[in-house]
C-alpha positions in Angstrom: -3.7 15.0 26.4 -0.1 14.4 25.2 0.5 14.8 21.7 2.6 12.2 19.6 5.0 14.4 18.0 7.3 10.9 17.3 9.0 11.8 13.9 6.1 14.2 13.0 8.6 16.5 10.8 9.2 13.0 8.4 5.6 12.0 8.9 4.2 15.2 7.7 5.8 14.6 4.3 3.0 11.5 3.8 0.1 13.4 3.8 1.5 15.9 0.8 2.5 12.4 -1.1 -0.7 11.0 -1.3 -2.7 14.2 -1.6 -0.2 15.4 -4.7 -1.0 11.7 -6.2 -4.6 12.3 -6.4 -4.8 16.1 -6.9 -5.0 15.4 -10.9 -8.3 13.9 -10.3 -9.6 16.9 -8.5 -8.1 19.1 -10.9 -9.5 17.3 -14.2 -12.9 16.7 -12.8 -12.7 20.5 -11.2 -12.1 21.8 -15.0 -14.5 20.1 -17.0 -17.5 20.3 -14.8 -16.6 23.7 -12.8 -14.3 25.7 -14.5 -15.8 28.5 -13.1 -14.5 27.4 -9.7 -11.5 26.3 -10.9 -9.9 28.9 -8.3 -11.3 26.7 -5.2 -9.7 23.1 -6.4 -7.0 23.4 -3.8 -9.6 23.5 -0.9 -10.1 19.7 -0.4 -6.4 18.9 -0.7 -5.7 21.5 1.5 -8.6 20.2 4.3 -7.7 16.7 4.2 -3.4 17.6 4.7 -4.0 20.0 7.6 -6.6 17.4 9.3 -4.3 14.6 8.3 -1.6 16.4 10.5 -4.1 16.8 13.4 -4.9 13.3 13.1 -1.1 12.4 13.3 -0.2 13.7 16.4 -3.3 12.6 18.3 -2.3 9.6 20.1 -3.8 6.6 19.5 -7.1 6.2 21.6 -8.6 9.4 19.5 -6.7 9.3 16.3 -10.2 6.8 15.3 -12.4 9.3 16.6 -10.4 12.3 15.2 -10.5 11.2 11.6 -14.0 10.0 11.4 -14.3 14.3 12.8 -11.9 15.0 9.8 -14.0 13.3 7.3 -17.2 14.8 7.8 -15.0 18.4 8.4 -13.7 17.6 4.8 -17.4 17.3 3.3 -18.8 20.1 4.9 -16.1 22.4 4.1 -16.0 21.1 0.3 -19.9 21.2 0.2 -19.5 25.0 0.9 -17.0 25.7 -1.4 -17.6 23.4 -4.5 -21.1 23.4 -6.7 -21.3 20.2 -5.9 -25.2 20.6 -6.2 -25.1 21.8 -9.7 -22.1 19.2 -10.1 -22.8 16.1 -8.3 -19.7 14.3 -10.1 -17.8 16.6 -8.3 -18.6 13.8 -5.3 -15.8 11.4 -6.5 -12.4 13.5 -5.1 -14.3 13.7 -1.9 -15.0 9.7 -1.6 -11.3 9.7 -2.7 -9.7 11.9 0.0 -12.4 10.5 2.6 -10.6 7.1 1.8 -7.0 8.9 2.0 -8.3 9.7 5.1 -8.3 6.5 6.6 -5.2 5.2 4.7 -3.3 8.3 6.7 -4.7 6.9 10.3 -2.4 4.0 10.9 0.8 6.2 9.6 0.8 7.4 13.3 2.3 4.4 15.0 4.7 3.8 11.9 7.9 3.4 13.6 10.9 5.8 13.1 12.1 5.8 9.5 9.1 4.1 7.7 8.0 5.8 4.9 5.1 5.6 2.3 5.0 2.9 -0.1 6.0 3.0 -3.7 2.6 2.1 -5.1 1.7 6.0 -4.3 4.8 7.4 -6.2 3.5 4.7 -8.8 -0.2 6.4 -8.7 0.8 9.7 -8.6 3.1 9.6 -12.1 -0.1 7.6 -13.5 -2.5 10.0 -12.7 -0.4 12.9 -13.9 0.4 11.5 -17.7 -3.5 10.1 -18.2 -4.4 13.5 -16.8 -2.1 15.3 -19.3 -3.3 12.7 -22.2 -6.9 14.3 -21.6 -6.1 17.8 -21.3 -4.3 17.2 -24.6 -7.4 15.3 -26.2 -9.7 18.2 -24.8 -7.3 20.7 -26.4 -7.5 19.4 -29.7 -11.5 19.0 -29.5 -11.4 23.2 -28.9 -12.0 22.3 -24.9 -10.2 26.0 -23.8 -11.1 25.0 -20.0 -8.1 23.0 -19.5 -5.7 26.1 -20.5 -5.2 28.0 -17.6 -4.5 24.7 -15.7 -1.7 23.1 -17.9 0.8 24.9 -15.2 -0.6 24.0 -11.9 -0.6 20.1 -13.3 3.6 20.9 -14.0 3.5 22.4 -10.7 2.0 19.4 -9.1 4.3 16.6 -10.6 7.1 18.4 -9.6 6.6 19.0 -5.8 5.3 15.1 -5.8 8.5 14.3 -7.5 11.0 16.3 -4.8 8.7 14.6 -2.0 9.4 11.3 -3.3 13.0 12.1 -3.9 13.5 13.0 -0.7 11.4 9.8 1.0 13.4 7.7 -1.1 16.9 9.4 0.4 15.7 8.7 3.7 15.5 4.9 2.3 18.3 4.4 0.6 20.3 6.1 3.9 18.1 3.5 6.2 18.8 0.7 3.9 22.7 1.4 3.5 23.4 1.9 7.5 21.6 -1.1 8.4 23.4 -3.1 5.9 27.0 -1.3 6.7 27.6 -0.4 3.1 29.7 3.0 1.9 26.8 5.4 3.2 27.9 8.5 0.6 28.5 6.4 -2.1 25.5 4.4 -2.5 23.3 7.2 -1.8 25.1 9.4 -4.4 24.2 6.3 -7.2 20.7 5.6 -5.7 20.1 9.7 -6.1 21.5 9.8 -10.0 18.9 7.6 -10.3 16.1 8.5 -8.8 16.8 12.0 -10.4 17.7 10.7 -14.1 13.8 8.6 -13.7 12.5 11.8 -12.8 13.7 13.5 -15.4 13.0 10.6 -17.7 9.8 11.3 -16.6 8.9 15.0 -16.7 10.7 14.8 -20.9 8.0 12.1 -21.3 5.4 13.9 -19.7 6.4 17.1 -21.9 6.8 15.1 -25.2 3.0 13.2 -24.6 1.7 15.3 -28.0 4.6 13.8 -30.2 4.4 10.3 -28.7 0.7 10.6 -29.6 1.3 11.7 -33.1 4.2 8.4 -33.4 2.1 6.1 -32.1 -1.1 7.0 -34.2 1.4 6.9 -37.4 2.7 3.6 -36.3 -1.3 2.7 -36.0 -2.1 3.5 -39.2 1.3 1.7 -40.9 0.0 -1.3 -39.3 -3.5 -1.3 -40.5 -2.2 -0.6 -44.3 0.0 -4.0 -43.5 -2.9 -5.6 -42.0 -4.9 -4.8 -45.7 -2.3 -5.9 -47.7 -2.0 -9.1 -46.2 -5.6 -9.5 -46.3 -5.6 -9.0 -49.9 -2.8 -11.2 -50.0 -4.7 -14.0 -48.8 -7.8 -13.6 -50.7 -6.0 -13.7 -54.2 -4.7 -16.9 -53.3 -7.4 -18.3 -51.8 -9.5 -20.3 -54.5 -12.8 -18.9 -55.8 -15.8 -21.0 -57.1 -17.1 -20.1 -60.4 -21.2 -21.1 -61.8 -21.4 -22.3 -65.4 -23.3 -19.6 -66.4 -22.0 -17.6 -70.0 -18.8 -15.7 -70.1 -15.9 -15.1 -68.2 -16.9 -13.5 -65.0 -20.6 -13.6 -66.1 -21.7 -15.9 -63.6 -24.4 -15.0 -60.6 -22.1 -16.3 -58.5 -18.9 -14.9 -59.3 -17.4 -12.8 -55.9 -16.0 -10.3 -58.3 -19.4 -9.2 -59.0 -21.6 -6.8 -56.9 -24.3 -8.5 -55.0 -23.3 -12.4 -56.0 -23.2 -14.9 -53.2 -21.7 -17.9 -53.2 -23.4 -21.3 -52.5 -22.0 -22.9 -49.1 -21.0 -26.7 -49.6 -23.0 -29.2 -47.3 -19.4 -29.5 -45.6 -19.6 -26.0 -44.6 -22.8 -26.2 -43.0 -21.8 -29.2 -40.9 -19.1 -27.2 -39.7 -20.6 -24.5 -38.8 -23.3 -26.5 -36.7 -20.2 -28.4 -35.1 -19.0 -25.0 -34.3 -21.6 -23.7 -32.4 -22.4 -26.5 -30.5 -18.6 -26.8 -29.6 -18.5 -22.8 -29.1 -22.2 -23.1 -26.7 -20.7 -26.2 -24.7 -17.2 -24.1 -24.3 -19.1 -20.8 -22.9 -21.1 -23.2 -20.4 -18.1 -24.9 -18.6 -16.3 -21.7 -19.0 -19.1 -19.7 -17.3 -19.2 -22.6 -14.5 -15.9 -22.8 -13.9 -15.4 -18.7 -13.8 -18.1 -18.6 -11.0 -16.5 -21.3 -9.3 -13.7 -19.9 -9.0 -15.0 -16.1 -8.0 -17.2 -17.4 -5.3 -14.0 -19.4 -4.1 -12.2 -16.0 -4.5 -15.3 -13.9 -2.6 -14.9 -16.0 0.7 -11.6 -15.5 1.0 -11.6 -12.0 0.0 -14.2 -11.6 2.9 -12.1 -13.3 5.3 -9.6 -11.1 3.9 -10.9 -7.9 4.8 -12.0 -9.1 8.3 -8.8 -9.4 9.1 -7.8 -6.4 7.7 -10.1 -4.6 9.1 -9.1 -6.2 12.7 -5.7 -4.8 12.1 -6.3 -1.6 10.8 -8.6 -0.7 14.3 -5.9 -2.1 15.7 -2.8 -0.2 14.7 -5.2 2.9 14.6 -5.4 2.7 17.8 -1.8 2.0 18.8 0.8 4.3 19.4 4.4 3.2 18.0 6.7 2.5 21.4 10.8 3.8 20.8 12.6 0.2 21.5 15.4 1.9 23.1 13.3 4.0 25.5 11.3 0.4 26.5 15.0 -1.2 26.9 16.3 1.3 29.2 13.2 1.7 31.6 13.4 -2.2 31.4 10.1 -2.2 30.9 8.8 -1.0 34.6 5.6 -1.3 35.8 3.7 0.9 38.4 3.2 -1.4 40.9 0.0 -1.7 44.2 1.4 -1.1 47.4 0.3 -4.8 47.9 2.4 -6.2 45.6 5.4 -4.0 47.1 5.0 -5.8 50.3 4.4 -9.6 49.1 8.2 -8.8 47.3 9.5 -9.3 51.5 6.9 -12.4 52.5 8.6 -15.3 52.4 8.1 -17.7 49.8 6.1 -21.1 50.7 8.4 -24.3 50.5 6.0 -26.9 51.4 6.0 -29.7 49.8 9.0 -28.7 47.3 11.8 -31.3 47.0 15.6 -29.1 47.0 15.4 -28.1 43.3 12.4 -26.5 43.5 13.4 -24.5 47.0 16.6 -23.4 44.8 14.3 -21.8 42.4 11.9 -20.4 44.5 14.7 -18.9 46.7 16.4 -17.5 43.7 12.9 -15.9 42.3 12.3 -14.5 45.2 15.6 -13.0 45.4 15.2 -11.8 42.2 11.5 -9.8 43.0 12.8 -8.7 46.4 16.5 -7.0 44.6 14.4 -6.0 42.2 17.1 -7.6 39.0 16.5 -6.9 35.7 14.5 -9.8 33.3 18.4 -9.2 31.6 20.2 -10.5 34.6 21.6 -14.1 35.2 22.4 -16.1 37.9 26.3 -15.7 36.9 26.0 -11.9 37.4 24.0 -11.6 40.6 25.1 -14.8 42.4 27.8 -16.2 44.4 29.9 -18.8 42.3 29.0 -21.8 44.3 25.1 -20.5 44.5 25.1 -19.7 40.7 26.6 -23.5 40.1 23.7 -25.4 42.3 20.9 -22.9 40.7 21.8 -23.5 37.0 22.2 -27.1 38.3 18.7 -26.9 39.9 17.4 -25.2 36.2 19.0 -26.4 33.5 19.7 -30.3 34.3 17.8 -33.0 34.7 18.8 -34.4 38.5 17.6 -33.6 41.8 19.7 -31.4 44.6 20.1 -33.2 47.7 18.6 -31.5 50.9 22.0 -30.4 52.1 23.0 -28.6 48.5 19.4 -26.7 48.8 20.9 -25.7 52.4 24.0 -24.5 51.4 22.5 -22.8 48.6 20.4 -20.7 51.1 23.5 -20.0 53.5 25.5 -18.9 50.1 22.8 -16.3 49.2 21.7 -14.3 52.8 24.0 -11.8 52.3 23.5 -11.3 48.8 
């Protein structure tokens, strides 16, 4: 078995993106359920990189096989470590690296220089702040389970931010050769940036408790605008008084405590207009919403059976070096048969001149063994490279005695 060590050292780094993007999960579910095996929350991270590798450079006939071994070694070996029995929400990180799992297959026929895409950079800062935003919120509700993991979360973000730092060199550098720009200089900008949004970042990141305390004052601003305008509105608004005694004596004043107004009959109507209006609106809505999501299920169906056609697909493939298929010229192994039908003649009969011209030339071709690259220019004699590209490319015959002259002009070729 030949292992497919093509660009392993850059394909290594894709395992340790994803499985740094979803670590907070494991970590935040590890703490509040666990926290006394908080110690053990690098185990399924660990598992699924080191069988993700093995599952790399298998080639591509058992890299299927391999990770469906890798997945159930990942929940056997985080069933013996975790209290998952006492825990059973302690399931979810193992669904979610199964599923990594089969997200890393394909990765092994990437060709040379692809890297991961940005949606997991994307996911990995995501996770990282909402995880931090908890561990805050616990922290202020007294949680003290979340304290001696505050550094391994820092930790975390930072190694996911040099990997994808570094993935996004090897980018820029593949994007700026391929398009023949200044190579140094536009990886020097594309690097101040990338390191100025990580930074950007990680400030954020530490500054989440301030944030929080701005936007809940913000909040609060904007209710106390909300109440003025509402009271605004309601001393403008006119207010229907009864004719009973004084001023503000009347049952139904709305100044006094526990009066009701009476509705006008206009009201009413309104309010019966509205309903039926508001009943009639749900209905079409409803029926046009599951119109349109059964419309959207068949072709998310068709979707995934075709996606799921392609991923078995480029599982099973192995990614083939261009240049090395070039340069063999594609060979095949051929049968000892077809070695010797290269020197039996070719049959002419029935074949007008144009046709014997091409069938000479093919079987010159097979028998000299030319490359698919060559032409007739390169391997021919002038006058036999005129009447084949005559006999080819237009649209008139060869006369019998051009097909013979073609034939003298090529025996000792």
């Amino acid at each position: 078995m030949k292992l497919n060590t093509n660009d392993f050292r850059r394909k290594m780094q894709h395992p340790l993106v994803l499985a740094l993007a979803c670590f907070p999960l494991v970590l935040f579910l590890m703490a509040q359920n666990a926290p006394e095996a908080t110690g053990l929350m690098w185990v399924l991270p660990a598992a699924y990189v080191l069988l993700a590798w093995v599952c790399l450079l298998l080639p591509g006939k058992l890299r299927l096989p391999g990770g469906l071994v890798s997945i159930a070694a990942m929940i056997a070996v985080t069933a013996a470590a975790w209290p998952i029995a006492a825990h059973p929400v302690l399931i979810v990180p193992v669904i979610v690296y199964d599923v990594l799992m089969l997200i890393t297959l394909p990765m092994g026929r990437w060709e040379r220089g692809r890297e991961v895409g940005l949606e997991w950079p994307v996911i990995g800062m995501c996770t990282h702040v909402l995880v931090q935003l908890l561990i805050n919120g616990a922290q202020k509700l007294g949680n003290t389970a979340f304290d001696a993991c505050e550094g391994v979360l820092v930790v975390s973000f930072l190694a996911l931010a040099v990997l994808v730092v570094l993935a996004m060199n090897r980018m820029s550098l593949n994007t700026a050769s391929q398009s023949r720009q200044n190579i140094p200089l536009l990886m020097r900008r594309q690097n101040l940036v990338l390191v100025m949004a990580v930074l950007v970042i990680g400030v954020l990141i530490s500054m989440i408790p301030a944030i929080g305390q701005a936007l809940a004052f913000m909040w609060d601003k904007l209710m106390q605008l909300m109440l003025l305008i509402g009271a605004f509105l309601a001393s403008i608004m006119p207010q229907q008084k009864s004719g009973g005694g004084g001023a503000g004596g009347g049952d139904n004043d709305p100044l006094v405590p526990g009066a009701a107004a009476e509705p006008s009959q206009l009201a009413l109507i309104m309010e019966k207009v509205m309903t039926v209006l508001a009943v009639v609106i749900i209905i079409v809505g409803a029926f046009f919403i599951l119109k349109m999501l059964l419309k959207r299920l068949k072709k998310l169906l068709l979707y995934l059976w075709a996606k799921l056609g392609r991923y078995s697909a480029a599982v099973g493939e192995d990614y083939e070096d261009e240049v090395t298929s070039t340069r063999e010229d594609d060979a095949e192994r051929e049968s000892l048969l077809g070695r010797l039908r290269r020197f039996a003649p070719e049959d002419e009969r029935g074949l007008d001149a144009s046709q014997r011209v091409r069938v000479r030339y093919r079987s010159l071709k097979r028998r000299r063994r030319w490359t698919t690259a060559s032409t007739a220019r390169e391997t021919l004699p002038e006058e036999a490279a005129r009447l084949y590209e005559r006999a080819r490319y237009s649209g008139e015959a060869l006369t019998d005695e051009e097909a013979e002259r073609f034939r003298e002009a090529t025996k000792k070729v």
